[in-house]
C-alpha positions in Angstrom: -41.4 -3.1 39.0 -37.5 -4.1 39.9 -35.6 -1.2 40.9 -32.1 -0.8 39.9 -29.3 -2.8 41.7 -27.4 -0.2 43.5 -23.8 0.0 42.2 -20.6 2.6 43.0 -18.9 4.0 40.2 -15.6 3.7 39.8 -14.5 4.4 36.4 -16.4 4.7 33.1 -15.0 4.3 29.4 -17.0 5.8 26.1 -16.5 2.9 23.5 -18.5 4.4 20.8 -22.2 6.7 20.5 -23.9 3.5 22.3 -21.5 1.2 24.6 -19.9 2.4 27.8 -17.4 -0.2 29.5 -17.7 0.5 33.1 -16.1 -0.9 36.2 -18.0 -0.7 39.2 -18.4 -1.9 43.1 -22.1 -4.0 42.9 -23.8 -2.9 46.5 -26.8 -5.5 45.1 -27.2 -8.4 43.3 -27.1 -7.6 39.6 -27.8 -9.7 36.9 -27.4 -9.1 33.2 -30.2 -7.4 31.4 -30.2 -4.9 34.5 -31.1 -1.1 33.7 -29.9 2.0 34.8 -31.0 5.2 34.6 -28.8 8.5 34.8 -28.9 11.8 33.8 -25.5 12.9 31.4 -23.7 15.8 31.6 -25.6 17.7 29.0 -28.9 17.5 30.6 -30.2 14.6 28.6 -31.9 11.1 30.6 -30.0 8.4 30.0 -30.9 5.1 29.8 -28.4 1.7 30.0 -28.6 -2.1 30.0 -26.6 -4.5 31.2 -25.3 -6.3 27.9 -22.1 -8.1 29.8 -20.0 -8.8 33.6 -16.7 -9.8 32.9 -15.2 -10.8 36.7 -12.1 -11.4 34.7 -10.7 -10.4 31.2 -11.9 -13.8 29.7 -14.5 -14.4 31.9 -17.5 -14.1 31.8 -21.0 -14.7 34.3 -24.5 -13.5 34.5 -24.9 -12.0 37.6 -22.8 -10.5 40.4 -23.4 -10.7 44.5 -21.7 -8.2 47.0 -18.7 -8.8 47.8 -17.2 -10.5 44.9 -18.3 -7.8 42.7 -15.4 -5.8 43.6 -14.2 -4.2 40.6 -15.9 -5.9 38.0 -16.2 -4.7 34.5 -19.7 -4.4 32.5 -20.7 -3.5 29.4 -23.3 -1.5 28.9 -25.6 -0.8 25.6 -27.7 3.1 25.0 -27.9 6.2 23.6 -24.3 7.6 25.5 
C-alpha cells in the first residue's frame, strides 16, 4: 500500500460540495491520482484525490518533486 505524499498546507479554497483548490508545499513526490486522507472540522473522515497540479495558471503536469513544488496549486475531488 503507498502512503500519502507528504505535503504542507498553505491555503485551501471550497469550490463547490466536492472540489477543493488547494495550494500546497509537496515534501514528496506526488503524482496525480494521489489520496489524502483528513479529518474536517465537523468530525467527519475525509477523503481527497488528486484530480490536477497546475505549476502555473495554464500549466499543467502530472507529478511534482521537492523543491519545485513550491506553491503549486491542485485540485482536488471528495465529499468536502
Amino acid at each position: 500500500m503507498e502512503l500519502p505524499p507528504e505535503v504542507q498546507i498553505v491555503q485551501v479554497c471550497s469550490l463547490g460540495t466536492d472540489l477543493l483548490a488547494i495550494v500546497v508545499r509537496c515534501l514528496a513526490t506526488t503524482r496525480l491520482g494521489a489520496r489524502f486522507h483528513c479529518v474536517s472540522p465537523h468530525g467527519r473522515t475525509v477523503e481527497l484525490t488528486l484530480t490536477e497540479i497546475r505549476r502555473y495558471p495554464t500549466v499543467t503536469v502530472t507529478e511534482v518533486d521537492p523543491p519545485h513544488a513550491a506553491d503549486d496549486r491542485w485540485l482536488c475531488s471528495g465529499p468536502v
